[in-house]
C-alpha positions as CSV (number, residue, x, y, z in Angstrom):
1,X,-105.1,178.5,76.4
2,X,-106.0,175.9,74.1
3,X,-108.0,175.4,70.7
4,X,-111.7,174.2,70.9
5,X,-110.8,170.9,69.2
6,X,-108.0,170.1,71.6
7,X,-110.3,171.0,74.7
8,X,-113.0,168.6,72.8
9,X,-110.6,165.7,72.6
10,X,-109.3,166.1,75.8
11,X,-112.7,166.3,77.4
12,X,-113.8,163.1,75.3
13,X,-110.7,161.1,76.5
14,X,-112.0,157.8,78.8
15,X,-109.9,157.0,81.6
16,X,-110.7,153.2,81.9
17,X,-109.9,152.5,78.2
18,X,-106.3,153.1,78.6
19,X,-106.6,149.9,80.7
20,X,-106.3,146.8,78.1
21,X,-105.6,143.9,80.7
22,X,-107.5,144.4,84.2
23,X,-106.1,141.1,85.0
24,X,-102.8,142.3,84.0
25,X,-102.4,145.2,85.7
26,X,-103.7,143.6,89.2
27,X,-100.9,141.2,88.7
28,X,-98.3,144.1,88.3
29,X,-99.3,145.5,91.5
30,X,-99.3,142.9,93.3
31,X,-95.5,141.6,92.4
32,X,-94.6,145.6,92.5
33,X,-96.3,145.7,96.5
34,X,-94.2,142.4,96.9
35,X,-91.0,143.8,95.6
36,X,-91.7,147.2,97.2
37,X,-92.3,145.4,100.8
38,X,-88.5,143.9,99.7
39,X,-86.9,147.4,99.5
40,X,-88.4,148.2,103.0
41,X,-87.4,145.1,104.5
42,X,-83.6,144.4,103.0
43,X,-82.0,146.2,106.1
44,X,-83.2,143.1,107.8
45,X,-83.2,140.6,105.1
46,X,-80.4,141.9,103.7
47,X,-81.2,139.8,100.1
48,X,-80.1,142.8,98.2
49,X,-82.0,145.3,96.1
50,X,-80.9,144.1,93.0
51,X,-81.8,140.3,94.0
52,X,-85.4,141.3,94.7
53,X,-85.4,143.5,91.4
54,X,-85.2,140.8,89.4
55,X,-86.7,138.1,91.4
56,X,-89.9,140.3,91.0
57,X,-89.3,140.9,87.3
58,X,-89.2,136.9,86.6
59,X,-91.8,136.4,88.8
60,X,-94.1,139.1,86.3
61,X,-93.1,137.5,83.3
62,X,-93.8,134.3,84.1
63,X,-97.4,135.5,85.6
64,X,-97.8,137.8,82.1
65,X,-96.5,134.8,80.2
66,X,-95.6,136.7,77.7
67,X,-92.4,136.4,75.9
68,X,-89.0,138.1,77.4
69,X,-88.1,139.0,73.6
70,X,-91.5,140.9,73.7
71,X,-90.6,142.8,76.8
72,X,-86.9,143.7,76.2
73,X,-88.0,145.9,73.7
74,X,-89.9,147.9,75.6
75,X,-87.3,148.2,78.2
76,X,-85.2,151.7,78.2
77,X,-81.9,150.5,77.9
78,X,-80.5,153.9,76.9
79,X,-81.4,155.2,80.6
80,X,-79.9,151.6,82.2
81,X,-76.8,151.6,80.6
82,X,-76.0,155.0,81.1
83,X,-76.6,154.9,84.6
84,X,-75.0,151.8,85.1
85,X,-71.9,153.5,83.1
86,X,-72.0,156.5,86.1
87,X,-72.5,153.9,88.8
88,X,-69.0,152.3,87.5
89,X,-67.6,155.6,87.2
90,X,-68.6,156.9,90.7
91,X,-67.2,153.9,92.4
92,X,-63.9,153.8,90.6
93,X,-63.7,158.2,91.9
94,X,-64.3,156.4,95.7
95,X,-61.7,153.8,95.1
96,X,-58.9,156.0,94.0
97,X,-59.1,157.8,97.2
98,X,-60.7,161.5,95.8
99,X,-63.5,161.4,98.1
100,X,-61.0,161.0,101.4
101,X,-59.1,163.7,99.5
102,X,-62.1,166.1,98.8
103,X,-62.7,165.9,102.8
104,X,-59.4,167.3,103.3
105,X,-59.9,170.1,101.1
106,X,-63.2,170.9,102.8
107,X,-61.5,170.6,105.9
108,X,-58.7,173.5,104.8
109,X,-61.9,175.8,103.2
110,X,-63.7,176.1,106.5
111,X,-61.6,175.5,108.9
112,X,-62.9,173.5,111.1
113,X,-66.6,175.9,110.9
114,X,-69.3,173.9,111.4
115,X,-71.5,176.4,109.5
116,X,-69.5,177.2,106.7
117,X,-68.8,173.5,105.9
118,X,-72.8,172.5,105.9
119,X,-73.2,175.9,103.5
120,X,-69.8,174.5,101.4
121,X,-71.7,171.1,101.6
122,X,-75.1,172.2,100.4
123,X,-73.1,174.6,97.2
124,X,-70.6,171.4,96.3
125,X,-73.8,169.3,96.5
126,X,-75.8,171.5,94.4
127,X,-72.5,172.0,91.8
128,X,-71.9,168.7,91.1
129,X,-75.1,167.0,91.3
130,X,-76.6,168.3,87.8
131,X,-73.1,166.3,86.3
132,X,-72.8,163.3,88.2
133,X,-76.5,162.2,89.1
134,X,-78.4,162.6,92.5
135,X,-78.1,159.0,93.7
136,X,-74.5,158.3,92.3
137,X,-73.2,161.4,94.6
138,X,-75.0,161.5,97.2
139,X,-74.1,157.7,97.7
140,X,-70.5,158.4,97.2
141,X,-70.1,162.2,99.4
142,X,-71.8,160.0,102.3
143,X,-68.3,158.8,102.6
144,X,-66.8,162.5,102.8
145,X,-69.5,163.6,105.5
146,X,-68.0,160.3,107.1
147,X,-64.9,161.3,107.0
148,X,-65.4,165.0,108.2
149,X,-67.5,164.1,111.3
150,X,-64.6,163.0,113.5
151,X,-63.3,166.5,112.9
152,X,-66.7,168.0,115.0
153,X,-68.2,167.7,118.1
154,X,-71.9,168.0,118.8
155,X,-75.0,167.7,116.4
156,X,-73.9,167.3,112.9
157,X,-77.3,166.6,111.7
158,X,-76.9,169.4,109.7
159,X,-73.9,168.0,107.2
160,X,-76.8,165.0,106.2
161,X,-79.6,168.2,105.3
162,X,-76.9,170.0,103.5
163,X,-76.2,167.0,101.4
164,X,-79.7,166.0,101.0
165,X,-81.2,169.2,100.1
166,X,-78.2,170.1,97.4
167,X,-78.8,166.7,95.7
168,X,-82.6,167.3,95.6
169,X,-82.0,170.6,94.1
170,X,-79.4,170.2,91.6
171,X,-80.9,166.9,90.6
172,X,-83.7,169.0,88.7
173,X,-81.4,171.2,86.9
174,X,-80.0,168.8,84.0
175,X,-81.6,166.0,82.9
176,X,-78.5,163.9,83.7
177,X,-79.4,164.9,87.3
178,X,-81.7,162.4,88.3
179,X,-83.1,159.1,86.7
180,X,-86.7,160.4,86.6
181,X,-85.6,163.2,84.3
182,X,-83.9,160.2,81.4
183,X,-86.8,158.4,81.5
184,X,-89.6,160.8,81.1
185,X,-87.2,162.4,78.4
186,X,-86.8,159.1,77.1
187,X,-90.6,158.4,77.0
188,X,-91.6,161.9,75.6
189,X,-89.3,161.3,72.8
190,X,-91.1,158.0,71.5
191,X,-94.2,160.3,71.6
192,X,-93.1,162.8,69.6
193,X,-91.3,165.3,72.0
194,X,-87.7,165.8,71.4
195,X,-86.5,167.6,75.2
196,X,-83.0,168.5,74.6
197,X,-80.4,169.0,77.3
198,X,-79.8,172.8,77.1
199,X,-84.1,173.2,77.0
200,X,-84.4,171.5,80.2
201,X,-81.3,173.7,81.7
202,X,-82.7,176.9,80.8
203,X,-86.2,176.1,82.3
204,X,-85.1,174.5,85.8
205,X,-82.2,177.1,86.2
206,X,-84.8,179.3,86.4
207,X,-87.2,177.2,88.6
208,X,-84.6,176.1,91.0
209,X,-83.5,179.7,91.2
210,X,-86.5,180.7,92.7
211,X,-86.5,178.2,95.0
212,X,-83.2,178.2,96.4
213,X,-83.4,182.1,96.9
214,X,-87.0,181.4,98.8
């Protein structure tokens, strides 16, 4: 339910405005189809995601021609370095051994139940995700599902669903969860719209509440 006014100005907004630079934006998808065709390809290219990232970010600016100052600005750095901070940290966890350690201790919990360890995946998953980041654990627990699969015979397809569904869902709950919740913090607060951390908790604790228990 909305005012009159705001209905009025919504109503009166022109979709094709918001595009400044036709030419622009054409170019931007085409480099972004290029670097996405990259992404899909690099199991068999194996270039690197990072190489083609920024080989398709020069190739932009020099097609914008516009100058880098100009665009660093513009750039969320906030979101970048703190991601590239948890990256760091992750990996330094793997490296000291934890993860091969946290596979024993799942090991002990369940002994040896196939069931109980995808449940005790899916809970740890959905615990620690909200802390650490979607992508940063579920890259790193790959390695403890690695670890645990010698321990089992038969189809352990369900370890991988466990893990993948506990990251989804505990990636919505904080917005340290997941990358997409940074930025569009990040961007609603240079509009205006200060989303604080405990705001977000409260509304997707609820939300992923209802649809863990449906």
């Amino acid at each position: 339910h909305v005012s009159n006014e705001l209905r009025a100005s919504v109503m009166e907004l022109d979709a094709s405005k918001a595009i400044k630079n036709a030419k622009l934006l054409k170019a931007s998808g085409f480099v972004f189809g290029i670097v996405l065709v990259g992404f899909l390809t690099n199991a068999i290219t194996h270039l690197g995601l990072a190489i083609i990232s920024i080989t398709g970010s020069a190739i932009l600016i020099l097609v914008t021609e516009q100058h880098p100052e100009h665009i660093f600005k513009k750039i969320e750095w906030e979101t970048i370095f703190f991601f590239g901070g948890l990256f760091v940290l992750v990996d330094g966890v793997e490296k000291l051994g934890i993860m091969q350690e946290l596979a024993k201790i799942i090991l002990n919990v369940t002994s040896g139940d196939k069931e109980l360890t995808s449940q005790f995946i899916l809970l740890l998953s959905a615990g620690l995700t909200p802390i650490l980041g979607a992508v940063p654990f579920a890259l790193s627990f790959v390695k403890v599902i690695q670890q645990l699969i010698p321990n089992f015979t038969g189809d352990v397809n369900s370890f991988w669903w466990a893990l993948s569904f506990g990251a989804c869902l505990g990636g919505n709950m904080t917005l340290l969860g997941s990358a997409c919740n940074i930025v569009g913090a990040s961007i609603a607060k240079k509009s205006g719209i200060d989303i604080s951390f405990n705001r977000f908790l409260k509304y997707r604790v609820l939300v992923s509440g209802r649809n863990f228990s449906g």
